[in-house]
N, C-alpha and C positions, 0 to 999 in steps of 0.2 A: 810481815810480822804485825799484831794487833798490836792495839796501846798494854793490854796486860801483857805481853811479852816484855816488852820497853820496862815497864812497873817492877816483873821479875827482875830484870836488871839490876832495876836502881837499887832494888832491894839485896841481890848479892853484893853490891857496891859495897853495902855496910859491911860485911863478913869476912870477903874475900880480902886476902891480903895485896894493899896496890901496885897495880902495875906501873904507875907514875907518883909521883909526892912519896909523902912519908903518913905511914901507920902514926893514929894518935896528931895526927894533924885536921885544919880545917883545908885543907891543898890537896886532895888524894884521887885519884880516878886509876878506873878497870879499866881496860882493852878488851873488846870479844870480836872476834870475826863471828859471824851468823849468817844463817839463812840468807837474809836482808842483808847483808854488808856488814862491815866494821862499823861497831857502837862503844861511846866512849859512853862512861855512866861515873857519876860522882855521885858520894855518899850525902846525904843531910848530916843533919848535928848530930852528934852525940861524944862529944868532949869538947873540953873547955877553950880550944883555940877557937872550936866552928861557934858557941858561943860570941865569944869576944868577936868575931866576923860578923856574929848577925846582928850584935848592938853597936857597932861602930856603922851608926845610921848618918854620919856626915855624906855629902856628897862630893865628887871630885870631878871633875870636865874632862868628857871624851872628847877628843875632835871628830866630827860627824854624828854625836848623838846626844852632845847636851853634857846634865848631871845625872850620876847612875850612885848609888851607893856605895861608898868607899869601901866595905866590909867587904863584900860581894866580889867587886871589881881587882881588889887586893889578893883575894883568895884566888881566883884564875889566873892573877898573870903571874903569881910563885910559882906556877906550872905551866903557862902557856907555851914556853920554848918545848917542853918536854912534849908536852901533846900536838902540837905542831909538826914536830919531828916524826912521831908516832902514827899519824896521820898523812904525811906526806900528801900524796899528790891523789890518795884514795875521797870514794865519796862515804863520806862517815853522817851516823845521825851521835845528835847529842843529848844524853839522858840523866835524868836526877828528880830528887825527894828533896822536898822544904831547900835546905841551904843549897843541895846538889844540884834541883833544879833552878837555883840562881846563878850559879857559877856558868851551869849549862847554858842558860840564855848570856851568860855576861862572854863565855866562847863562841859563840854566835855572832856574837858584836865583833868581835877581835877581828874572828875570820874575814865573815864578813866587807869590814874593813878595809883587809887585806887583799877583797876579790877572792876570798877562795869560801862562798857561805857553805855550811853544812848543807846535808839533802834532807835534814829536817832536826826537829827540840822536839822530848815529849821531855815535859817539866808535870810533876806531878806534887800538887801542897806547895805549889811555888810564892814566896811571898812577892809583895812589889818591889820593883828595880832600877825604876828610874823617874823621874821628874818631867814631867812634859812629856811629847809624843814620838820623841828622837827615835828611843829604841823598835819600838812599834813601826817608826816608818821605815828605817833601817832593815828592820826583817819582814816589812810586808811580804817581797816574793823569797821568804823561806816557809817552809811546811812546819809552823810552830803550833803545838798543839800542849796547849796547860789546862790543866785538870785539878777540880776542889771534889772532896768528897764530904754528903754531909753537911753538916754543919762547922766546919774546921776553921778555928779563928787566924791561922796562919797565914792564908793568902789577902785576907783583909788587911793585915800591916806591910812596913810603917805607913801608917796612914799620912797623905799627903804626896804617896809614890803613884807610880800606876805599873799597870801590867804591859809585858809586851806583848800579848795576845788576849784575845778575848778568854775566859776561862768557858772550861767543858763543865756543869755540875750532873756529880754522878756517884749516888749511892745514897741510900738511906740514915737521916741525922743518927747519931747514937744517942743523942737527948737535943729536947726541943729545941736549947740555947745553942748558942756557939761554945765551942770547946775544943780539947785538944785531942779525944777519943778517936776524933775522924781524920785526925792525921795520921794518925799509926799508918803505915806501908803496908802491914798488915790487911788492912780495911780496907785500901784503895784497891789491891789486888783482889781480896773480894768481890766489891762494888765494880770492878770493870768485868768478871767473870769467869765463867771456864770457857 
């Protein structure tokens, strides 16, 4: 599967009604068996819990990776038994948009953790997730791949984070400045192709 498959994904995530969490929540993920394997994919923002998830910029201490943002870290473990479950003993990738791709790195971490890492993260508009280099060194040998398109001011916050992977840039600004045009899921799927 390419990264614009993964993008499709993340993008049905918003739509579809979930397979784990609850609709109208910041907690929600698909299930798809595919070509590639079972892909789990969580939605980004778009109501007011996934808000209240992405400004609750405190941090809180993982054991083995430091501080990771409380919002972020909160939103995946309301579901982590469920996807867990859902996942069993398969090799799954993990996929997401803006907040879905934080959740999907913060399931990363868990698994991980756990001894059981994902077989890969495509996070796409993913913003920063944790303080220090914990998570980064944590998923060195996973297959993480994150992606900005544009000019999108979302993976630049909160400032003072960092990323768990180096970012991929890819797609043309929709205006010189940074802005929020180039987050649209929309546009990333563009910007990665037919």
């Amino acid at each position: 599967m390419t990264p614009r498959d993964f993008a499709l994904l993340a993008q049905e995530a918003y739509t579809a009604m979930p397979d784990i969490g609850i609709a109208n929540s910041a907690s929600r993920a698909i299930v798809r068996q595919t070509a590639g394997g079972l892909v789990v994919a969580f939605p980004g923002t778009d109501n007011v819990p996934c808000w209240l998830a992405d400004l609750d910029i405190r941090q809180v201490s993982v054991a083995g990776v430091g501080e990771v943002h409380r919002g972020f870290w909160q939103a995946w473990q309301a579901i982590a038994p469920a996807v867990t479950s859902a996942v069993g003993a398969q090799a799954v990738t993990l996929v997401g948009h803006s907040l879905g791709a934080a959740i999907a790195i913060m399931a990363a971490v868990s698994m991980t953790l756990a001894g059981k890492p994902p077989a890969a993260v495509y996070g796409f508009e993913p913003p920063r997730v944790s303080s220090g280099m914990g998570v980064r060194t944590l998923l060195s040998n996973v297959h993480v791949r994150l992606y900005k398109n544009g000019n999108d001011i979302v993976p630049d916050v909160p400032l003072g984070l960092s990323h768990a992977a180096l970012l991929t840039q890819i797609g043309r600004p929709a205006l010189p400045i940074a802005n929020v045009q180039d987050h649209m899921i929309d546009r990333v799927i563009a910007a990665l192709g037919a």
